[in-house]
C-alpha positions as CSV (number, residue, x, y, z in Angstrom):
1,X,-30.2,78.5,-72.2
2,X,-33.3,78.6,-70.0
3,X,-35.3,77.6,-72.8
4,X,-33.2,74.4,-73.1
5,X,-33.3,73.6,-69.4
6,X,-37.5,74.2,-69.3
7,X,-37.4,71.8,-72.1
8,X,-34.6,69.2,-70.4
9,X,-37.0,69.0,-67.2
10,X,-40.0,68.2,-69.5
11,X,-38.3,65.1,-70.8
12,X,-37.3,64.4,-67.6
13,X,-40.7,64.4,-66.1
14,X,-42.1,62.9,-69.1
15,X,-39.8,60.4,-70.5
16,X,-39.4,59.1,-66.9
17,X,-43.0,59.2,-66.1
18,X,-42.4,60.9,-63.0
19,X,-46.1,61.1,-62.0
20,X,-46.2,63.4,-59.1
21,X,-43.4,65.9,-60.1
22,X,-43.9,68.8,-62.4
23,X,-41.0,70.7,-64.5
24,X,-41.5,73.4,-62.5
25,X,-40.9,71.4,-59.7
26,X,-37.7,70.8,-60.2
27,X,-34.4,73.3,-60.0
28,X,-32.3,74.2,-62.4
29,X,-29.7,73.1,-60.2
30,X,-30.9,70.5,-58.3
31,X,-28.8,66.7,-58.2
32,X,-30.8,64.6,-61.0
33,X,-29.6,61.3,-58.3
34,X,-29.4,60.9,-54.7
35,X,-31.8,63.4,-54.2
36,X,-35.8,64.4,-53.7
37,X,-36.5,62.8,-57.0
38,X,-35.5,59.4,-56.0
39,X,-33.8,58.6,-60.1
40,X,-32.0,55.4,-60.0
41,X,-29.8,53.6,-62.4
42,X,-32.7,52.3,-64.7
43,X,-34.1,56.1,-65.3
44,X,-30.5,57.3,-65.8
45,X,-30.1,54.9,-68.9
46,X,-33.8,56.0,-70.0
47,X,-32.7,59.5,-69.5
48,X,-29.8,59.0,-72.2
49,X,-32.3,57.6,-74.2
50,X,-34.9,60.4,-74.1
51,X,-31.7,62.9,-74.4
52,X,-30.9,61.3,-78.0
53,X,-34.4,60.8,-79.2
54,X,-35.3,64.4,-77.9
55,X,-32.3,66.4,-78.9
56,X,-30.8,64.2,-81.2
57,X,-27.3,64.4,-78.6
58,X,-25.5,61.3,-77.6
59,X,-23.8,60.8,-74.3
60,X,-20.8,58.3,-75.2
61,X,-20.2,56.8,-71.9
62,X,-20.8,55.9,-68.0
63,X,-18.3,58.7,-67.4
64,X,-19.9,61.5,-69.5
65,X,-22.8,60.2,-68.3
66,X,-22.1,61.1,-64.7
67,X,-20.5,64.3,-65.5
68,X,-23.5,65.3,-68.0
69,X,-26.5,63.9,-65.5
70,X,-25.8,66.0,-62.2
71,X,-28.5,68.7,-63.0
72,X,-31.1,70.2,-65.5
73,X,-28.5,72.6,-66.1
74,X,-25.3,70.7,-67.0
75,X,-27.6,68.5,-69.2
76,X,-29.0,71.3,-70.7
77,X,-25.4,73.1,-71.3
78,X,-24.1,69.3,-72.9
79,X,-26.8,69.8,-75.4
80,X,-26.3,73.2,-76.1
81,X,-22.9,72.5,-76.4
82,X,-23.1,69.4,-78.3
83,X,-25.6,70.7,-80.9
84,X,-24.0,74.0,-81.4
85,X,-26.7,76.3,-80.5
């Protein structure tokens, strides 16, 4: 599972551009919105974007979204979860 949250920050970082944050700057834990890393609505739809075209996982809807987005970690368990590892 760590593996799959390291990579999950990555793409976050990276799909999103996020110039002056690192993966290792962000928690496993920590609120992807409404927090220190200042996501909005537009990076949440290019989240579940990068999620697909990374992982190859779809998030169906706004309210899977929300439930799925919180953190690094209950993206990275919605893969896992999803994909069967």
């Amino acid at each position: 599972m760590s593996e799959v949250i390291e990579q999950v920050k990555r793409v976050i970082v990276e799909g999103l551009r996020l110039d002056k944050i690192t993966p290792a700057d962000i928690g496993d834990d920590q609120p992807l919105f409404g927090g220190s890393l200042g996501l909005d609505s537009v990076d949440a739809l290019e989240l579940v974007l990068e999620v697909e075209r990374h992982f190859g996982v779809r998030i169906a809807d706004d309210a899977e979204g929300r439930a799925v987005l919180k953190s690094p970690r209950t993206l990275a368990e919605y893969i896992v979860r999803k994909r069967g590892d």
